[in-house]
N, CA, C and O atoms as CSV, one atom per row, in Angstrom:
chain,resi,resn,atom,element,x,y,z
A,1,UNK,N,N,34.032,91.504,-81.851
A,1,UNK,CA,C,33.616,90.692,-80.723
A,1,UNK,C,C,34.854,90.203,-79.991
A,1,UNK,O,O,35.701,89.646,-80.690
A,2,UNK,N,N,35.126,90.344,-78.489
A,2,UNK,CA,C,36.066,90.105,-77.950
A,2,UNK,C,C,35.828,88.709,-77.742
A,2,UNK,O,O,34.744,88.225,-78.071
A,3,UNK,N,N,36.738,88.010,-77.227
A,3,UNK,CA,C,36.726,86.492,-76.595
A,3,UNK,C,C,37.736,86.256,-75.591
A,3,UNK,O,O,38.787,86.876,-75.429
A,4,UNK,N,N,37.276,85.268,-74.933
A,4,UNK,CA,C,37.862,84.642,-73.682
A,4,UNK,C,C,38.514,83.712,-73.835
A,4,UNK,O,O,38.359,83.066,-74.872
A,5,UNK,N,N,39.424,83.325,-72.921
A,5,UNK,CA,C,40.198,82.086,-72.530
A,5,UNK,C,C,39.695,81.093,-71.792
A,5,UNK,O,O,39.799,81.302,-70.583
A,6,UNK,N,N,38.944,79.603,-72.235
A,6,UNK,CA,C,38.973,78.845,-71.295
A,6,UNK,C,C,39.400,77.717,-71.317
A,6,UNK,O,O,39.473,77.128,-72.395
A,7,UNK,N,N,39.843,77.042,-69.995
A,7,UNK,CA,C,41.125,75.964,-70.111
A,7,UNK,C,C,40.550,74.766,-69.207
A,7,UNK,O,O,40.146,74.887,-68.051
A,8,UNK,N,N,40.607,73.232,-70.193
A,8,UNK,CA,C,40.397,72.140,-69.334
A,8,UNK,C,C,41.044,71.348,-68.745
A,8,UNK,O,O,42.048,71.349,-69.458
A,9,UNK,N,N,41.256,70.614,-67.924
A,9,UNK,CA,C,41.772,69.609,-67.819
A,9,UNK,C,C,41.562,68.299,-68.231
A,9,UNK,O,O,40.457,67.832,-67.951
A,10,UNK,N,N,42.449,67.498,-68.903
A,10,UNK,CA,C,42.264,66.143,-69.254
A,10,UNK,C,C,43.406,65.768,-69.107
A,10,UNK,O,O,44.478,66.336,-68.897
A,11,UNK,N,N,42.754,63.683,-69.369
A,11,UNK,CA,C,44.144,62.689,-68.664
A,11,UNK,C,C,44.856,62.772,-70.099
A,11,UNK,O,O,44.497,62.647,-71.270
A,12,UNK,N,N,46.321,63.111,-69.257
A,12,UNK,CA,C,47.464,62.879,-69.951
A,12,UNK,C,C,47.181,62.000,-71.580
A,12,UNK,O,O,47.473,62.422,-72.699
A,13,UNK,N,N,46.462,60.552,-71.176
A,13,UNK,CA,C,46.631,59.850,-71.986
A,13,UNK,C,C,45.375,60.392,-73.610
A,13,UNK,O,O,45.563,60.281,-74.821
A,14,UNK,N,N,44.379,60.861,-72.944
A,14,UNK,CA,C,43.760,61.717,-73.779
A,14,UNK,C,C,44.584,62.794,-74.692
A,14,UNK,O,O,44.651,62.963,-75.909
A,15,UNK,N,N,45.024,63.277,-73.868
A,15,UNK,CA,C,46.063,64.521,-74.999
A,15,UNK,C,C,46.841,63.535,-75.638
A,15,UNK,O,O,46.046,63.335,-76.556
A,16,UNK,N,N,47.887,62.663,-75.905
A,16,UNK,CA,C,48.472,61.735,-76.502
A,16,UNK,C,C,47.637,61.346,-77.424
A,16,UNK,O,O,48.176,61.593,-78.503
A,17,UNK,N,N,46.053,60.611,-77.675
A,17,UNK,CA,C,46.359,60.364,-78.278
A,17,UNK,C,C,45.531,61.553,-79.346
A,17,UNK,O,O,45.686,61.423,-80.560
A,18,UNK,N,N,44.557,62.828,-78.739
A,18,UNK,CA,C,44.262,63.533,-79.577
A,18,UNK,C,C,45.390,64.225,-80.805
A,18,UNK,O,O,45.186,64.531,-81.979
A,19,UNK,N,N,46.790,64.316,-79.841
A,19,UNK,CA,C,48.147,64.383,-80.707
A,19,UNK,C,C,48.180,63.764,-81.929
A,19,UNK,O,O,48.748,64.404,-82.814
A,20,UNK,N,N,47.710,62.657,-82.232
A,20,UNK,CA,C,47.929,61.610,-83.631
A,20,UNK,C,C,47.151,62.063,-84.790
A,20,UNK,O,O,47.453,61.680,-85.920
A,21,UNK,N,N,45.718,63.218,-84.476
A,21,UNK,CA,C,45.137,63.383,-85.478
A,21,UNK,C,C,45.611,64.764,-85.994
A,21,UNK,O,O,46.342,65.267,-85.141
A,22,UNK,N,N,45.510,65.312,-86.739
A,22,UNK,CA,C,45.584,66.436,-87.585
A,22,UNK,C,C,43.822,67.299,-87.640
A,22,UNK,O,O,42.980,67.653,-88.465
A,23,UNK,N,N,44.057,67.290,-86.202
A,23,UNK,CA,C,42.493,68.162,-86.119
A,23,UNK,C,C,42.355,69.621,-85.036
A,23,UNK,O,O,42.854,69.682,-83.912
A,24,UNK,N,N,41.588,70.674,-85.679
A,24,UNK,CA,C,41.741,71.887,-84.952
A,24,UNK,C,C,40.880,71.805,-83.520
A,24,UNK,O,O,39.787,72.369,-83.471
A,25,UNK,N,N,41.364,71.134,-82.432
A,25,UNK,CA,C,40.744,70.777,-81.206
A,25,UNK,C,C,39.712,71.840,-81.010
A,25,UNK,O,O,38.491,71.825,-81.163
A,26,UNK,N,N,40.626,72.855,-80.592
A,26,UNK,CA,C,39.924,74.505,-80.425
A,26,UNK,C,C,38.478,74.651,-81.221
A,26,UNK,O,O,37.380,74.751,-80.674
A,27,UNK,N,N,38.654,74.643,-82.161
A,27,UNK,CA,C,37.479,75.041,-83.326
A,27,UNK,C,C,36.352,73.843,-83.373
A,27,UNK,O,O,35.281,74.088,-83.929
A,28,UNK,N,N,36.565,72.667,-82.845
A,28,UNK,CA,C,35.881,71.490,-82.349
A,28,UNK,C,C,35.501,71.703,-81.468
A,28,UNK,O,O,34.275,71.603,-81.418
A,29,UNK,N,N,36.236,72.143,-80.144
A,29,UNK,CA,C,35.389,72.301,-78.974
A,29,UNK,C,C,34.200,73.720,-79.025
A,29,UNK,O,O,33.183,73.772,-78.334
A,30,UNK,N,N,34.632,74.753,-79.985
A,30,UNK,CA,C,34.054,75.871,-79.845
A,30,UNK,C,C,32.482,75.759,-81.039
A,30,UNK,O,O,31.424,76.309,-80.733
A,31,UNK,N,N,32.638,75.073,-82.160
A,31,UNK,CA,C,31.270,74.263,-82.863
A,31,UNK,C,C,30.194,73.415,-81.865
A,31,UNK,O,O,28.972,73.552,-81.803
A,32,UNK,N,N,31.055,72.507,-81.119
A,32,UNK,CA,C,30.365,71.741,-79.782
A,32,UNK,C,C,29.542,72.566,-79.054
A,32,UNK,O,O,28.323,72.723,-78.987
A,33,UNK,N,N,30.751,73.182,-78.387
A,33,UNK,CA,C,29.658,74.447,-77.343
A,33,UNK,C,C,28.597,75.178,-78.514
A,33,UNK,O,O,27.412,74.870,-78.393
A,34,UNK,N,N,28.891,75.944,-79.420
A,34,UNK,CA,C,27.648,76.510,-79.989
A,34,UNK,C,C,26.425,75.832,-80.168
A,34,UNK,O,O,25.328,76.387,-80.124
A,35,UNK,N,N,26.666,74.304,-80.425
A,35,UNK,CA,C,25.807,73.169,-81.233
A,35,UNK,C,C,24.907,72.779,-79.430
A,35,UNK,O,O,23.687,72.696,-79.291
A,36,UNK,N,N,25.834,72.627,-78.423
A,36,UNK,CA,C,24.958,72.398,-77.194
A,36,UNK,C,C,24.174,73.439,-76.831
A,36,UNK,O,O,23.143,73.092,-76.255
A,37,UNK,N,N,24.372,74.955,-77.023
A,37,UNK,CA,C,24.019,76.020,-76.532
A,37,UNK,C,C,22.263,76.202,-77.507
A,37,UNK,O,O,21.185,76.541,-77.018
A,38,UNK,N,N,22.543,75.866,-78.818
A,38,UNK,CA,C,20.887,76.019,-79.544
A,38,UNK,C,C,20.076,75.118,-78.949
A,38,UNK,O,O,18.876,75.314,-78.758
A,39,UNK,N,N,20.988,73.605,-78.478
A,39,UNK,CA,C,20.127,72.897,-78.455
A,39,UNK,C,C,19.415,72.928,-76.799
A,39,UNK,O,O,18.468,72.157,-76.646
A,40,UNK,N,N,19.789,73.691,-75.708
A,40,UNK,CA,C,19.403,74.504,-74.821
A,40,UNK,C,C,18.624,75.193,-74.761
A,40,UNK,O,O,17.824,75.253,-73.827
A,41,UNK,N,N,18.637,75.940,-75.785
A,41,UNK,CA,C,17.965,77.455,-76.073
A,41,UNK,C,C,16.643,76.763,-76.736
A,41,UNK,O,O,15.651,77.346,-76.298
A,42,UNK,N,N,16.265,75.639,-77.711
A,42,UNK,CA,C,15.271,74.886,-77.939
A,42,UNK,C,C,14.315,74.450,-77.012
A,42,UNK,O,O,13.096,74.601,-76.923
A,43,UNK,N,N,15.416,73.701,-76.147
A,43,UNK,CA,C,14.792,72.770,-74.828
A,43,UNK,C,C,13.955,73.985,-74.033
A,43,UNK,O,O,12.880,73.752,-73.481
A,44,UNK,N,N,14.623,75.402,-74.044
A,44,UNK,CA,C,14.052,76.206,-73.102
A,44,UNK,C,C,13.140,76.931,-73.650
A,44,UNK,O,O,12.376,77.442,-72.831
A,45,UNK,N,N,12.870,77.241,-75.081
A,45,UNK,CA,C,11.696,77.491,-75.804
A,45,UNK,C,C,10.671,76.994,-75.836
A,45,UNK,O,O,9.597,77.596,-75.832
A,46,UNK,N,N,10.852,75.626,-75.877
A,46,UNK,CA,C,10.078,74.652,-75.719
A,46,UNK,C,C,9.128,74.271,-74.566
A,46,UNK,O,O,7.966,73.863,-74.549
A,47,UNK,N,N,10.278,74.625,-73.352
A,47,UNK,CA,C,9.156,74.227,-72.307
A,47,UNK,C,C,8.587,75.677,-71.995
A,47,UNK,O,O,7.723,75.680,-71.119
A,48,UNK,N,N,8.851,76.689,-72.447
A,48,UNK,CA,C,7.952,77.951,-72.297
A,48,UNK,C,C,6.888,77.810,-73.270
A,48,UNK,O,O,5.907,78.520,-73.048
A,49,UNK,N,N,6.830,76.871,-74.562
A,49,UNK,CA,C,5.535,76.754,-75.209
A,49,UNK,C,C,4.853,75.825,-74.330
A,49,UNK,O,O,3.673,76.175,-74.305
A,50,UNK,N,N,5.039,74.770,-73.569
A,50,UNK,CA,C,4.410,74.224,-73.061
A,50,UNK,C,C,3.534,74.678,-71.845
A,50,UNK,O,O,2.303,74.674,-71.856
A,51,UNK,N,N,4.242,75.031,-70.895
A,51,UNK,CA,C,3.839,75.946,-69.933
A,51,UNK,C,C,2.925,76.807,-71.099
A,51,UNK,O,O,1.836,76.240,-71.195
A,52,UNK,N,N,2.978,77.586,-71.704
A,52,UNK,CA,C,1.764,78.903,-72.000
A,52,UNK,C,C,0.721,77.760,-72.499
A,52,UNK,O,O,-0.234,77.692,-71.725
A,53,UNK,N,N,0.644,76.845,-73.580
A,53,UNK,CA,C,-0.363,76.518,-73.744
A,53,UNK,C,C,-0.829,75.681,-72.599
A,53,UNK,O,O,-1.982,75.262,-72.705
A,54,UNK,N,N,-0.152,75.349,-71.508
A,54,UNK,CA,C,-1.032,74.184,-70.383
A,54,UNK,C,C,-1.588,75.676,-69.891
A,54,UNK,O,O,-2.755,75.578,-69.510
A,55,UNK,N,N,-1.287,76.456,-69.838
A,55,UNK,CA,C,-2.373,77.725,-68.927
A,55,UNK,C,C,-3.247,77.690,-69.266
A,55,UNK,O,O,-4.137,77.402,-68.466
A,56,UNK,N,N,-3.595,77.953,-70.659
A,56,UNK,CA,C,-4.785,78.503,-71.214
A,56,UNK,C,C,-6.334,77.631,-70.799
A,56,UNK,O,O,-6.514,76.459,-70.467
A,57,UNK,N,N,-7.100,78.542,-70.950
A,57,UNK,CA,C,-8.549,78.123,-69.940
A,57,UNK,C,C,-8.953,76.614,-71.015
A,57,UNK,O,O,-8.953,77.076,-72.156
A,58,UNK,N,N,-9.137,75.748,-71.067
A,58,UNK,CA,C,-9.867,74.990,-71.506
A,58,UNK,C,C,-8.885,73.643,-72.103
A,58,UNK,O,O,-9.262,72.676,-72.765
A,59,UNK,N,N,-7.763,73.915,-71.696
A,59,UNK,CA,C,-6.697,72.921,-72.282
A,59,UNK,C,C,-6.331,72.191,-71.333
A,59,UNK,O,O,-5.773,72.561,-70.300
A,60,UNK,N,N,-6.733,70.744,-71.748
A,60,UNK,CA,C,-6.427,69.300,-70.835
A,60,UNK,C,C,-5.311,69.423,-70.229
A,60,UNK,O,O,-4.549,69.930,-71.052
A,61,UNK,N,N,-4.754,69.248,-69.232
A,61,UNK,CA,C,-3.250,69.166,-68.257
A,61,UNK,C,C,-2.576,67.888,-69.246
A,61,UNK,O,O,-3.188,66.853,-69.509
A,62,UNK,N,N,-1.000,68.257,-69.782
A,62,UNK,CA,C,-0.659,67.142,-70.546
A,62,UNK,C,C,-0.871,67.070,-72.108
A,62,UNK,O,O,-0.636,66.114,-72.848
A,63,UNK,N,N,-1.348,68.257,-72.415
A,63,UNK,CA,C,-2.355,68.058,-73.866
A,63,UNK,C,C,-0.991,68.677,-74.499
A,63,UNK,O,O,-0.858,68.162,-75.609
A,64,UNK,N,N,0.019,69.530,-74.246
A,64,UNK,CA,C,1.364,70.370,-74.719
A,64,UNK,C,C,2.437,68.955,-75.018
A,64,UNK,O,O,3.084,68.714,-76.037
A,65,UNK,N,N,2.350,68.203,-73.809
A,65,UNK,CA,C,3.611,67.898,-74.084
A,65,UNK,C,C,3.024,66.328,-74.799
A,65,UNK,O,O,3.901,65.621,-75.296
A,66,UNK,N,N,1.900,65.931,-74.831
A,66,UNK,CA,C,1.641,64.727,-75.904
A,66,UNK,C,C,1.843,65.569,-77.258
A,66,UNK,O,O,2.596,64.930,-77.994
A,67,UNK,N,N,1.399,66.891,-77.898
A,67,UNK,CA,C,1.229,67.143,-78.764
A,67,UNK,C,C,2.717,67.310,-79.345
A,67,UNK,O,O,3.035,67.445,-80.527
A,68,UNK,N,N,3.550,67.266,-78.207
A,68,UNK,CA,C,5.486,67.675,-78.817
A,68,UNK,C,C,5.781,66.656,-79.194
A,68,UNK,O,O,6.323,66.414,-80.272
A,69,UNK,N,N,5.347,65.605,-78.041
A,69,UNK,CA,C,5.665,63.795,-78.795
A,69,UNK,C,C,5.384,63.523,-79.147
A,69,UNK,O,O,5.758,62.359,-79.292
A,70,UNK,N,N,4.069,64.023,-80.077
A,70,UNK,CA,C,3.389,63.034,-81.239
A,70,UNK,C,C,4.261,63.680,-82.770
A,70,UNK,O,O,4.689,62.987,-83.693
A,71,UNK,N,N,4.320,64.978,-82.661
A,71,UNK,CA,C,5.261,66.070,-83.584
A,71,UNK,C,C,6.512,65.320,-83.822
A,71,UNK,O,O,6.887,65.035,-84.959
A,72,UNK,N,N,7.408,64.877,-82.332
A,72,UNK,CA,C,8.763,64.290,-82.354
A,72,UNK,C,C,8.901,62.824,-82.894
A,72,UNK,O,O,9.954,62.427,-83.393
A,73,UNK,N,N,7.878,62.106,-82.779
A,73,UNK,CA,C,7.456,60.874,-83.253
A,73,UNK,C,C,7.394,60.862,-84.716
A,73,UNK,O,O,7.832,59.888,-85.329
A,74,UNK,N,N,6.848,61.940,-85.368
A,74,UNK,CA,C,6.036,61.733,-86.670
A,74,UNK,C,C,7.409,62.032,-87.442
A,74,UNK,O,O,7.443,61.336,-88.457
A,75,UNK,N,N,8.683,62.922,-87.292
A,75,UNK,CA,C,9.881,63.291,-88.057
A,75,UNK,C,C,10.750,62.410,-88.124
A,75,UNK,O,O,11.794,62.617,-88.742
């Protein structure tokens, strides 16, 4: 698998003091992005379950997404 280069900018004083720890920035930022990217890929699963079951012939408008918050509530 090939990979890319990508580069941010931050204040000066940020890099200073990330300098003090003994931590692999890189491999932090690249766990982050993976960890935001599922949790995307959820959000967008999700509202495609919602949408299919609000279609279906006989299902209350609203009945999908009480049934996610009662699910998200109960864990």
């Amino acid at each position: 698998m090939g990979s890319a280069v990508m580069s941010i900018r931050i204040p000066q004083e940020l890099r200073r003091e990330m300098k003090k720890y003994d931590i692999n920035w890189s491999e932090e930022i690249r766990e982050f992005i993976r960890k935001r990217i599922e949790e995307e890929e959820k959000k967008r699963a999700l509202q495609e379950v919602i949408e299919l079951v609000e279609s279906l012939p006989g299902v209350p408008e609203g009945t999908a997404k009480r049934l996610v918050r009662e699910d998200r509530e109960g864990h």
